[in-house]
C-alpha positions in Angstrom: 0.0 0.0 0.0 1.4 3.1 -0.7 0.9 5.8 2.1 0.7 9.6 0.8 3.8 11.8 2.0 1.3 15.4 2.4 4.4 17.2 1.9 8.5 16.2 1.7 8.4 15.8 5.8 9.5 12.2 7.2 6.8 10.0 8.7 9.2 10.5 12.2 8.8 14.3 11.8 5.3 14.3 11.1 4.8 12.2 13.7 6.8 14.3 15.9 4.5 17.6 14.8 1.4 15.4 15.7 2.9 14.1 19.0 3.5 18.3 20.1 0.7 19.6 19.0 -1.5 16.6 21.6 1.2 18.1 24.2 0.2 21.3 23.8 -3.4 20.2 24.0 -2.6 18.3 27.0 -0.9 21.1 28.9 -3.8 23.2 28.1 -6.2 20.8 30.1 -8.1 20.0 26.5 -6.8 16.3 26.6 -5.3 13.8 29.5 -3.9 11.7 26.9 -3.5 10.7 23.7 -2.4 7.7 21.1 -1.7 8.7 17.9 -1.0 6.7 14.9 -0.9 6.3 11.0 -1.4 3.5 8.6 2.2 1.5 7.9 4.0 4.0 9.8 4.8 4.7 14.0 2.7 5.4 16.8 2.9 7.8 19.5 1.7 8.2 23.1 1.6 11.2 25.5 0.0 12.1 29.1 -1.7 9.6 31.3 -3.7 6.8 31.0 -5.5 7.1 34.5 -4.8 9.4 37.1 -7.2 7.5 39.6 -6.2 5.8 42.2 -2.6 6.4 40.7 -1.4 7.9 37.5 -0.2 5.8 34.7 1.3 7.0 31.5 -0.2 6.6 28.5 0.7 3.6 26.0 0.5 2.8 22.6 -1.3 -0.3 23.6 -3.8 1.6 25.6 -7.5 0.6 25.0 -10.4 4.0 25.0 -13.9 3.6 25.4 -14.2 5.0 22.1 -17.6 5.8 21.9 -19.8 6.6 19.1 -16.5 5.6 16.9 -18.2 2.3 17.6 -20.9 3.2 15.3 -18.4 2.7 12.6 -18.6 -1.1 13.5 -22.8 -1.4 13.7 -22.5 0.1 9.7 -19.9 -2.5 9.0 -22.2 -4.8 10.1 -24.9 -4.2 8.1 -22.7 -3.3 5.1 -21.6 -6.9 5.3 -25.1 -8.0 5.6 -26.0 -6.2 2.5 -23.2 -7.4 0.3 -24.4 -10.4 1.2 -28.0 -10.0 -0.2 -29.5 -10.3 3.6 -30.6 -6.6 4.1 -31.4 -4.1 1.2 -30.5 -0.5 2.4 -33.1 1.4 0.3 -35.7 -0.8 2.4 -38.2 0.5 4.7 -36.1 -0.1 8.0 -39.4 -1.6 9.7 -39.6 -4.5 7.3 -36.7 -5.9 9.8 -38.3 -4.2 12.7 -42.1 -4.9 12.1 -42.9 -4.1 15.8 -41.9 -0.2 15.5 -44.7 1.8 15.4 -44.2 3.5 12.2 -45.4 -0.3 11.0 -45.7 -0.6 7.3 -46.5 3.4 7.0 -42.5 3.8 7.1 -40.7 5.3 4.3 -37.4 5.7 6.4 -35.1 3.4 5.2 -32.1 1.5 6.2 -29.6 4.0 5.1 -31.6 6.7 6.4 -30.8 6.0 9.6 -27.3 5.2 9.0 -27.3 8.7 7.3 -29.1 10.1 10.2 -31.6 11.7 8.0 -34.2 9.8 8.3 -36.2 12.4 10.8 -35.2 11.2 14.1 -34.1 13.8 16.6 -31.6 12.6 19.5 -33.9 12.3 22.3 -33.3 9.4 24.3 -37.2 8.4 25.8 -35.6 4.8 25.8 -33.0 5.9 28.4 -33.8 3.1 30.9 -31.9 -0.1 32.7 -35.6 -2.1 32.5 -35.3 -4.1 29.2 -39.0 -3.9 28.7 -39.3 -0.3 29.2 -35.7 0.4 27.1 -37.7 -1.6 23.7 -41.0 -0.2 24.3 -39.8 3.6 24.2 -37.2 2.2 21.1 -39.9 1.0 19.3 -42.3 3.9 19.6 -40.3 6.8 19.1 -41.3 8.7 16.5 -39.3 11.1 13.4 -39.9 14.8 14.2 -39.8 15.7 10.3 -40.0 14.2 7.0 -36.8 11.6 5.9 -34.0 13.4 3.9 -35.5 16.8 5.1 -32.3 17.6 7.4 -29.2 16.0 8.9 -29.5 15.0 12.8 -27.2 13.2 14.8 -29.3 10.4 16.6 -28.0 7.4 18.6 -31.5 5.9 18.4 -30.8 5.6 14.1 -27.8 3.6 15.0 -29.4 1.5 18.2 -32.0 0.7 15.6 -29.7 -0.2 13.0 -28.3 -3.0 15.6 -30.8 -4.1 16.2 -31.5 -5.2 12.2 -28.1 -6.5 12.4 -28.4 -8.9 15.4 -32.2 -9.6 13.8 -31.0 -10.6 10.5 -28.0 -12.7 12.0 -29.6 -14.2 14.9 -26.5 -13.2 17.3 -25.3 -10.1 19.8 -23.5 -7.4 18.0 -20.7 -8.0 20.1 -20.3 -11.8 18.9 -21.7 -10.3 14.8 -18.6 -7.9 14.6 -16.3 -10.4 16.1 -16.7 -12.8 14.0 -17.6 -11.1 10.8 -15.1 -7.8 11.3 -12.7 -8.2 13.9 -11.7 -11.9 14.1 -10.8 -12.0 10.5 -8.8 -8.7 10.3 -6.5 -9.6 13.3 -8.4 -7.6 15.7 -8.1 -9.1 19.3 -8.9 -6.4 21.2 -11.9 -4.8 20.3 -15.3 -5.5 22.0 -18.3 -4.3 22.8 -19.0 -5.6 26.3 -16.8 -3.3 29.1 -13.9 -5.3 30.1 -13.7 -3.8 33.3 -10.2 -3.3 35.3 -7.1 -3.9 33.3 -3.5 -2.6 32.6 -4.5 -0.8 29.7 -7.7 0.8 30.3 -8.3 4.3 29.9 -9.6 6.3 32.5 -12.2 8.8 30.5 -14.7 11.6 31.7 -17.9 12.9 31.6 -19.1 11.4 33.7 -15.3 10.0 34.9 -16.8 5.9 35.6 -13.7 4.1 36.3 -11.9 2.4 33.5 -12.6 -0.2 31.6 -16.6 0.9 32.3 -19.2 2.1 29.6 -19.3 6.1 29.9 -22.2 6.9 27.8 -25.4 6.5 29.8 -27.4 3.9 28.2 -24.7 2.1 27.1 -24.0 1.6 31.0 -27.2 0.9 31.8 -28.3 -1.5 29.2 -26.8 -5.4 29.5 -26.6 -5.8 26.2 -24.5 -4.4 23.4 -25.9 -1.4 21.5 -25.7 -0.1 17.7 -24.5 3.7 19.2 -21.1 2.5 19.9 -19.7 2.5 23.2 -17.1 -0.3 21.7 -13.5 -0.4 23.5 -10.5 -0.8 21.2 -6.9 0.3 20.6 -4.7 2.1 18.0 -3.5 -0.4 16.5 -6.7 -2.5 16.1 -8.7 0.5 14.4 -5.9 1.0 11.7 -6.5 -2.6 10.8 -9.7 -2.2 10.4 -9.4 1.2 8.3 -6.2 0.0 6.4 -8.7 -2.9 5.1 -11.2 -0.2 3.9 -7.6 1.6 1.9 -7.1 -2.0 0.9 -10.4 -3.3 -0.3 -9.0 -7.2 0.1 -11.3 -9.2 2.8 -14.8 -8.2 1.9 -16.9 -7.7 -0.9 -16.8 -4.9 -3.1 -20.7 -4.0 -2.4 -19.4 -3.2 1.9 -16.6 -0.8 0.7 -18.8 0.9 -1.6 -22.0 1.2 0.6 -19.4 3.1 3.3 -17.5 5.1 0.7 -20.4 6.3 -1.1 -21.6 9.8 0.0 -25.8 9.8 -0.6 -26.9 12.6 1.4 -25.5 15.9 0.7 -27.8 18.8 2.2 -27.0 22.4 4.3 -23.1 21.3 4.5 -23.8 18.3 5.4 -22.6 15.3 3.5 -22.8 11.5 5.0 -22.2 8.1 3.9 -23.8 4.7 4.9 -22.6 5.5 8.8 -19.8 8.3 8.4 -19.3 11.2 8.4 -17.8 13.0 5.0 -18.5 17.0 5.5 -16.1 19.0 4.0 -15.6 21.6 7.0 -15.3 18.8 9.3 -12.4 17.3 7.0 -8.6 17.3 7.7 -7.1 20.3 5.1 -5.3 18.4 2.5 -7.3 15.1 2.3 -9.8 14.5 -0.6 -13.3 14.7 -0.7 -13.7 10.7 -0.4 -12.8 11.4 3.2 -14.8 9.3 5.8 -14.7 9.7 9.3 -16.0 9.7 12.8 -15.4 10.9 15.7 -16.5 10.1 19.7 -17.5 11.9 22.6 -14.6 10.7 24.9 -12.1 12.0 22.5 -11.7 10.0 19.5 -11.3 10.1 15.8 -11.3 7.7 13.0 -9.9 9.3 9.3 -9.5 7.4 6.2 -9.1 8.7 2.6 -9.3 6.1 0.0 -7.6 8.8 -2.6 -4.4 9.1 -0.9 -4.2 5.9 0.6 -4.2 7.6 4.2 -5.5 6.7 7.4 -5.3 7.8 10.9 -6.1 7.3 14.3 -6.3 9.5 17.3 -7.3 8.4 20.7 -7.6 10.8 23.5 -9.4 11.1 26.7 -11.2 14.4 26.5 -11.6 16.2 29.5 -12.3 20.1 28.2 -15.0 21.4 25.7 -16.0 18.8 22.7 -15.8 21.0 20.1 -12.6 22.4 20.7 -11.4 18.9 21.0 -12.3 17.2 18.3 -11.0 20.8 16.5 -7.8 19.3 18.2 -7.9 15.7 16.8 -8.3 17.4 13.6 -4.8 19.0 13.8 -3.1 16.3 15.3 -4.2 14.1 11.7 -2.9 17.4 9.6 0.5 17.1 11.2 0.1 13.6 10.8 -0.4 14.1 6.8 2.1 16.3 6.6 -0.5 19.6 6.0 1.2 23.0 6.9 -0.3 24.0 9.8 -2.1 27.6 9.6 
């Protein structure tokens, strides 16, 4: 695979660029810590790991909560199932999930949701640790406009689309990307259950659960894996996985070009079958194939199938979102080699 230079720099001194600028965001309380890493090159770590009871420098091996970057994995999911001619992504999405309340009134589709366009807002009425309460409120929440009207981020679109997945396939997510995704890209430490204490478990905030625990709220509180993410996993696992979609080698054609393929394009806003691909949002100097996502904790995924470039930064958040994720942004110029500004 060849990996795009950016500019005349060295992978070491791009690297190096990347590795200040998280030090500077980590001395500005922005960040505790970070992994940084591109595709077939080096990896960095800087700051801590945990700081509770005792601090513990950061590693490359260290493994985030990365939240909705887990989202990435429920669209794989279904990608797979549609290469395989077992879910049709222009479909009404009830025609897997009959027992919504939209019923066979729904024009909302698969990739709707995994566009989130489909006319869901983000409210969460499903918020509960009581199983039967958690599917009822699922099941009847209902769009707030017309699909394809407007673009709104909605972890119901993606709890839904899990629940196709796990439908369709008769498993768990958890066990549906391990054996589908993870286990045959070489990816051992990625899951979607919390694996509690360990040596490599990132302590993360809001709300600051101790490591190796489920941050986001219904994630904690459900017992089952959900489509919104919440998945734990390391550098070096999620550049596997994206140096696949560079690659295009394990899977059918059809799953790289459902999560490629931008289809909604609207106010800014442009999306593919579960990333993001919106051209303010992009890293300066990548193409306009770029898909990538990015989590509450502090994470971001970035590939560009153009240039052959992927990256990963992992961080543990612990000042204002937006200004972070405006900092993973930087951290994966320096990492391409784009002068900074």
């Amino acid at each position: 695979m060849v990996i795009s230079d950016g500019t005349a720099s060295s992978p070491e001194e791009r690297l190096e660029n990347a590795r200040r600028e998280a030090q500077t965001q980590i001395a500005s309380g922005l960040i505790q810590g970070a992994v940084i890493a591109v595709a077939g090159g080096p990896a960095a770590a800087a700051g801590l790991q945990c700081v509770h009871p005792a601090e513990k420098p950061m590693t490359v091996h260290s493994r985030f909560d990365i939240a909705s970057v887990g989202k990435v994995f429920t669209a794989a999911c279904c990608a797979l199932l549609a290469a395989d001619g077992e879910l049709e992504p222009d479909a009404p999405f009830t025609r897997y999930l009959p027992e919504h309340v939209l019923g066979k009134s729904c024009n909302i589709t698969v990739r709707d949701l995994a566009m989130h366009a489909g006319g869901f807002d983000n409210s969460k009425p499903y918020d509960s640790d009581d199983v039967e309460i958690f599917n009822r409120e699922l099941f009847g929440k209902r769009p707030v406009r017309p699909r394809l009207e407007a673009f709104e981020y909605a972890c119901s679109n993606f709890i839904l689309l899990g629940k196709i997945a796990e439908r369709i396939s008769g498993t768990d997510l958890d066990t549906l990307a391990r054996e589908r995704i993870w286990k045959p890209l070489g990816m051992d430490r990625t899951q979607w259950l919390p694996p509690g204490d360990g040596d490599d478990e990132v302590e993360h905030w809001f709300p600051n659960r101790p490591a190796g625990r489920h941050n986001d709220g219904t994630c904690y509180l459900c017992p089952f894996p959900l489509g919104s993410g919440s998945c734990f996993s390391t550098a070096r696992d999620l550049l596997l996985f994206a140096r696949d979609i560079l690659e295009r080698g394990r899977f059918p054609g059809a799953y790289y070009d459902l999560i490629t393929s931008c289809r909604f394009a609207k106010n800014g806003i442009r999306r593919s079958f579960g990333w993001d691909m919106t051209d303010s949002l992009r890293p300066r100097g990548l193409s306009a194939g770029t898909i990538f996502h990015s989590g509450w904790t502090g994470q971001t995924l970035c590939i560009d199938p153009a240039t052959k470039f992927a990256a990963v930064v992992l961080t543990s958040r612990t000042g204002d979102h937006e200004e972070a994720r405006a900092g993973r942004k930087r951290i994966i110029e320096a990492l391409y080699g784009t002068p900074p500004v």
